[in-house]
N, C-alpha and C positions, 0 to 999 in steps of 0.2 A: 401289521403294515406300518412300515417307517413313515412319519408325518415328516413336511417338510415347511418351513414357513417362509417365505418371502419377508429377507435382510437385507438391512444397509448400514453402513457403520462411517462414524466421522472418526476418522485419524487423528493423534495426537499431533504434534511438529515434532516433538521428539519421540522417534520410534520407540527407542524403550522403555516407555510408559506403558505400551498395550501391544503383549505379544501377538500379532495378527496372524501368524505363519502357522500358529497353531489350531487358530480354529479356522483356518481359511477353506480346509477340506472338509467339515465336520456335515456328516449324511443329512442332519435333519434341518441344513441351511440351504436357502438357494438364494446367492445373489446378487441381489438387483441396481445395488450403487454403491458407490465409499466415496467420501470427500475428505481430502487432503490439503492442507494450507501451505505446509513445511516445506524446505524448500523441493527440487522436484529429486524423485528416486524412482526406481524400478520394484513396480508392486507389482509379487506372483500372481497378476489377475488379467482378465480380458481387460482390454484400453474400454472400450464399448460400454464399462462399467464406471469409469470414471466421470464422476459431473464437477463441472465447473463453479457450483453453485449449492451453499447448503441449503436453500430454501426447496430446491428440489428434490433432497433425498427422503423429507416424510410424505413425499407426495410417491413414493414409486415402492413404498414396504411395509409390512406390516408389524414388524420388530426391528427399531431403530435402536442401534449399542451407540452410545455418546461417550463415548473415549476419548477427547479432547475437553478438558477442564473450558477451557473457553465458549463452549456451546453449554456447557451444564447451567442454564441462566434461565431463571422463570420465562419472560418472553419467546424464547426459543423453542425448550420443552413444553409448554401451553400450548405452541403451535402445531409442533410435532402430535400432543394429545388430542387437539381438535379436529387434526388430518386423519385419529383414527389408530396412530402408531403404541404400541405396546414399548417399552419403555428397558434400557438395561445400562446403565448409570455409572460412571468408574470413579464419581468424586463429587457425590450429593452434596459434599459440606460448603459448598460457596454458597448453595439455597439458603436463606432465612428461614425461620421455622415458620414463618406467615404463608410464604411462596410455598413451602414444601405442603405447608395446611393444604392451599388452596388446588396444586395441582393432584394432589389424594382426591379434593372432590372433583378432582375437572375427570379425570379416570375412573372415578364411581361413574358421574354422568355417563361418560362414553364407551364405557365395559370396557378398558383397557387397562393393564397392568403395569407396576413399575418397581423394577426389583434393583437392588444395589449388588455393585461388586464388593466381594469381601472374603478372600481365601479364608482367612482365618473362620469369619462365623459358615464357612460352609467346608469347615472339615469335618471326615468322616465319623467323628467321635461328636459330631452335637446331633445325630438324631441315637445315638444311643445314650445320649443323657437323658434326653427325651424319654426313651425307654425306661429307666433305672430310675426315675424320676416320679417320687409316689405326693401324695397330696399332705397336706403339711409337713414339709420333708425338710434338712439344714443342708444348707448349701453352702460351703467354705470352698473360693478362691483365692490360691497364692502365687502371685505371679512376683521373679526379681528379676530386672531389665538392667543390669549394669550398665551406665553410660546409655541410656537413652534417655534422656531429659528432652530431645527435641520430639518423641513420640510418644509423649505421655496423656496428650488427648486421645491420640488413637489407640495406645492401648487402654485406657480408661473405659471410652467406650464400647469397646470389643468384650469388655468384661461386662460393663453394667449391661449392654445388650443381650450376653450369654444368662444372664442372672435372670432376666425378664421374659428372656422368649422359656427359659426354662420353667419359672414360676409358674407361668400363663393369668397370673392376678395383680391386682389393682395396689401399687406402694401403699401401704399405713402412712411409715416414719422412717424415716432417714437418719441414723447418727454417724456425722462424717468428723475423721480424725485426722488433722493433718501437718502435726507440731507446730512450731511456730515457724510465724508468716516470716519469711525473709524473701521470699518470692512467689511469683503464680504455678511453679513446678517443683513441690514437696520432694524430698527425697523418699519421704514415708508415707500414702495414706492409706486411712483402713475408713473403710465403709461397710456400717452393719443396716439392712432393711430389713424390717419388718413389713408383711402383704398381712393383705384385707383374708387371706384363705388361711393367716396362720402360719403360713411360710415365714423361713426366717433365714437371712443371706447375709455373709460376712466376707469381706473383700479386703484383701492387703494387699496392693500395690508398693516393691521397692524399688528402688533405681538411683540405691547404694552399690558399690561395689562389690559385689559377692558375684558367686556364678547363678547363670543363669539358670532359671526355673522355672515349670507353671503348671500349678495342679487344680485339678476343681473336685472337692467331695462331695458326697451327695450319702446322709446318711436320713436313713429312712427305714420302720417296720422290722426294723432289727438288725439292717443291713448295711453296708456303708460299701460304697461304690468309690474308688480313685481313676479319674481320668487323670493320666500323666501325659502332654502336651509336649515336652521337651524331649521323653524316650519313646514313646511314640504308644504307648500301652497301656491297657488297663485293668485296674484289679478290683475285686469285687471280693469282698472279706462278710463270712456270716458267722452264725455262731459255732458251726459245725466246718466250713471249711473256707478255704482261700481260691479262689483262677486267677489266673493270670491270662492275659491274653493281648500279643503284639499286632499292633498296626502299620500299614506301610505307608507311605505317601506318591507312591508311583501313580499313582491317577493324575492327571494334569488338572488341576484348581479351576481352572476358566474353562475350561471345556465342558465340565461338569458340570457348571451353575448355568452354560449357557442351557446345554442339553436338556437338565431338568426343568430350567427356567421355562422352553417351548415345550416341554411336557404339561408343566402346569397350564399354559395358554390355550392350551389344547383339553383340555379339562375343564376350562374357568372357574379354576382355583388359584388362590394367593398363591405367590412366590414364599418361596421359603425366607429369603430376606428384602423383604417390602419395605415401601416409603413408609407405612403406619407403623410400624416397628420401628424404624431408624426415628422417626417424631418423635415416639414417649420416649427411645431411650435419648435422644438431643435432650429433650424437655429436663429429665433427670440431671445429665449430664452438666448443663446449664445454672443449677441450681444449686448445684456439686462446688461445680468452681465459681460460682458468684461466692458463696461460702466463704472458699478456701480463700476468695481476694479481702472479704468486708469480714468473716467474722472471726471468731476468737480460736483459740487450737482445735475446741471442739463443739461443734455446732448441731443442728437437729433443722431435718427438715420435715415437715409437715404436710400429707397430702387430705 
């Protein structure tokens, strides 16, 4: 039996921020409001659904999508949590990590959940790392971002995230490399972690000029696993033989983290990328480039 959940969503000013057309038919939504600030346009939806007013859209739903960076703001989302709304986020990072603390416990308190958007950590190939993913196992990522210097926090984090949710254990040590300081966005750096279970993760971020790339290994109990992110496939190497095996990407990215996301709610189980996860990997992250600003080429962090 298809579950459905009573939604409301606040719209960006710039539509193409949040593609709405795509989930706006999706079976297991029904609903109930959208607020829009932008100037005015023709949304594929009943008028009847439009409110004049954000304070009334976590009063009429029980999964509020915040797709306008302008409402992403602790006062806001604490309200929306208090009315009871379940939570689905397109740009946590304005939170403070205090705010983001605080509203994890306001959603403990009130059994509601709060998952992030993020195509990348919810493609098809992270729960099969998950899979291939054995207990003290090495995990090498190499990602080359030619000419992306302006998204080098985001890819940063999308990897230290990918490292942690994979681990599933507590950082030891941290040694971060990142040549010398001539600015807050290395051309080069390599990040090796050591966990508390043994695990051990090594991270090279370039965004030199080369072409681009990005792979994650995983070798483990004899075996060594390549997710390739750029060709879309993966190979899985033993001592007796090699797979190969191609991924598509024709599933549409936000429709599928919504779908699952109201699966999880309907379960009361964690989102697959939750505010507590986005926290330790910020916390990390944080740490990372305090580093890269105050210390020497090569630094050691300490948990």
């Amino acid at each position: 039996m298809l579950t459905m959940l009573s939604t409301a969503i606040i719209l960006p000013k710039e539509p193409t921020r949040f593609q709405f057309d795509l989930i706006r038919k999706m079976p297991e939504i029904e609903w109930d409001g959208i607020y829009y600030s932008g100037e005015r346009q023709t949304l594929n939806c009943e008028s009847s659904l439009i409110f004049s007013s954000p304070e009334i859209i976590p009063l009429v739903c029980d999964l509020l999508i915040v797709a306008d960076p302008e409402f992403c703001t602790f006062d806001y989302l604490s309200f929306a949590i208090r009315n009871g709304c379940h939570l689905f986020l397109s740009d946590q990072h304005i939170l403070t990590i205090e705010e983001r603390k605080q509203l994890i416990q306001l959603a403990h308190e009130g059994g509601t959940y709060i998952q992030i958007q993020n195509e990348f950590l919810f493609h098809p190939f992270q729960k099969e790392i998950q899979l291939a993913f054995k207990h003290k196992a090495l995990l090498e990522i190499s990602q080359t971002a030619p000419q992306k210097q302006s998204q080098f926090t985001e890819l940063l984090y999308n990897n230290l995230f990918m490292i942690l949710k994979t681990s599933g254990a507590l950082v030891h040590k941290a040694e971060v490399y990142s040549g010398h300081k001539e600015s807050e966005t290395p051309e080069v750096i390599n990040i090796h972690v050591h966990f508390k279970n043994g695990t051990a993760a090594n991270l090279t971020l370039r965004l030199i000029d080369h072409k681009e790339a990005h792979t994650l290994t995983i070798t483990s109990n004899g075996e060594l696993t390549v997710f390739d992110f750029t060709n879309h496939e993966v190979r899985a190497i033993s001592a007796l033989e090699i797979k190969t095996g191609n991924k598509n990407e024709s599933t549409n990215p936000l429709k599928m983290q919504l779908s699952t996301y109201i699966q999880d709610i309907c379960k009361n189980k964690d989102p697959e990328i939750n505010l507590y996860d986005d926290l330790t990997t910020s916390l990390l992250l944080e740490k990372i480039r305090e580093k890269i600003r105050n210390g020497s080429p090569t630094t050691s962090i300490h948990h």
